[in-house]
C-alpha positions in Angstrom: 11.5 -2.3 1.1 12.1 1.3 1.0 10.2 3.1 3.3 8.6 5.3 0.1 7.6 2.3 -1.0 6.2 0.9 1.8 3.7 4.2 2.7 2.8 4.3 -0.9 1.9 0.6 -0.4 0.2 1.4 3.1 -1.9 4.4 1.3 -3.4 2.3 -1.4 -5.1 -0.5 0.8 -6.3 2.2 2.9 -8.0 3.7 0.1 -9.2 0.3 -0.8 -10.8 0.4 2.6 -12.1 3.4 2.3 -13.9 2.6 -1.0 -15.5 -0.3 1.2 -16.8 1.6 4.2 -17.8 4.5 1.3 -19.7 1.6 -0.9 -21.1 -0.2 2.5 -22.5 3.1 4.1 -24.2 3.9 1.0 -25.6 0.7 0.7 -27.4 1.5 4.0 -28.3 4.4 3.1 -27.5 8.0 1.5 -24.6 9.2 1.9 -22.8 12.4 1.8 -19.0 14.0 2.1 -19.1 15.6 5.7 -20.6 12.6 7.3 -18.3 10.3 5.7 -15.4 12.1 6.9 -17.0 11.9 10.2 -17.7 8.1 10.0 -14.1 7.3 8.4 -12.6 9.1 11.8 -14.1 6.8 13.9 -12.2 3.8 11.9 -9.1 5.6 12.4 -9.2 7.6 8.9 -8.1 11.3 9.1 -9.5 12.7 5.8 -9.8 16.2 4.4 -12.9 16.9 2.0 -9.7 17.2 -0.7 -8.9 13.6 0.1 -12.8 12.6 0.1 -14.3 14.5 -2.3 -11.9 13.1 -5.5 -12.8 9.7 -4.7 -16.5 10.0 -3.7 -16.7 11.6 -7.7 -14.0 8.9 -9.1 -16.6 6.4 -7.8 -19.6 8.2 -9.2 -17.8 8.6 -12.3 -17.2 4.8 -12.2 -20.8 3.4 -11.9 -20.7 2.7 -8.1 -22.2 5.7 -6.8 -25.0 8.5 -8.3 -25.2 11.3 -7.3 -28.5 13.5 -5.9 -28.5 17.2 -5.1 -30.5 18.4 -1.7 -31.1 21.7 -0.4 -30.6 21.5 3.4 -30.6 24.6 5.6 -30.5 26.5 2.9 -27.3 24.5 1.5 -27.0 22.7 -1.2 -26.1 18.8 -0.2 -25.0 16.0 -2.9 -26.3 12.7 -1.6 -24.7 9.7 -3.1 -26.1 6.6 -3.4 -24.9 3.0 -4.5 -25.9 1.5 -8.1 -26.0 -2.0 -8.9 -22.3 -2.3 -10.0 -21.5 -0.8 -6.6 -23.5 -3.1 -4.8 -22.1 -6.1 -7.2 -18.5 -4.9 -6.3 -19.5 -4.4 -2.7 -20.8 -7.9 -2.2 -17.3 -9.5 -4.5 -15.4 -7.0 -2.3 -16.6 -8.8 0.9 -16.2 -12.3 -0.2 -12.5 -11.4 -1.5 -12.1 -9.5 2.2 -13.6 -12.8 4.2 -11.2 -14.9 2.2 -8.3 -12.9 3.5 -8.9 -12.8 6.6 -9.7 -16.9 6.9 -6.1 -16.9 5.3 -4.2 -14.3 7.1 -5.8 -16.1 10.5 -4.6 -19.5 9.0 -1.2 -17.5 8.9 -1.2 -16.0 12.6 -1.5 -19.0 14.3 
C-alpha cells in the first residue's frame, strides 16, 4: 500500500479514537477543548485546538455532544456534554472495540 494511503488510513482510526476518549471523557463528566487536548497528550495524541475544535462541533452538530457556555476567569468556556445518542454510540463503540481486540489477540498468538 502506498505510503499516502497508508497515513491517510493511520489518521482516520486515530480520529476514531479520539471520538472515543472525546465521547468517554464526557460521559464522566464536562468537558471542554483545552483539557481535552491535554488529556489526548497523555494517550500519545498531539492535537492543535484547529484539529480539536472541528471535531468537538462535528460531534455536537451530530447529536453526541451539547454544548454549554461558562464564564470562567472572566473567559468565556464551552462545556460539552454527552446526549443519549453519544452515550448509545459510546457504549456500541465499546462492545465493537472489545470485540476487536478478543479477535486481534486470537490473531497474535
Amino acid at each position: 500500500m502506498p505510503a499516502a494511503k497508508t497515513n491517510t488510513l493511520t489518521r482516520d482510526f486515530f480520529l476514531g479514537f479520539i471520538r472515543l476518549h472525546i465521547l468517554y471523557h464526557a460521559s464522566q463528566d464536562a468537558i471542554f477543548g483545552l483539557d481535552m487536548i491535554r488529556e489526548l497528550a497523555t494517550h500519545g495524541y498531539q492535537l492543535s485546538p484547529g484539529t480539536l475544535y472541528p471535531i468537538l462541533h462535528g460531534m455536537e452538530r451530530d447529536g453526541f455532544l451539547r454544548s454549554e457556555k461558562q464564564v470562567v476567569d472572566g473567559k468565556i468556556r464551552k462545556n460539552y456534554y454527552i446526549t443519549k445518542d453519544g452515550r448509545t454510540a459510546l457504549k456500541e463503540a465499546i462492545i465493537k472495540v472489545r470485540e476487536l481486540m478478543d479477535e486481534v489477540g486470537v490473531m497474535s498468538s
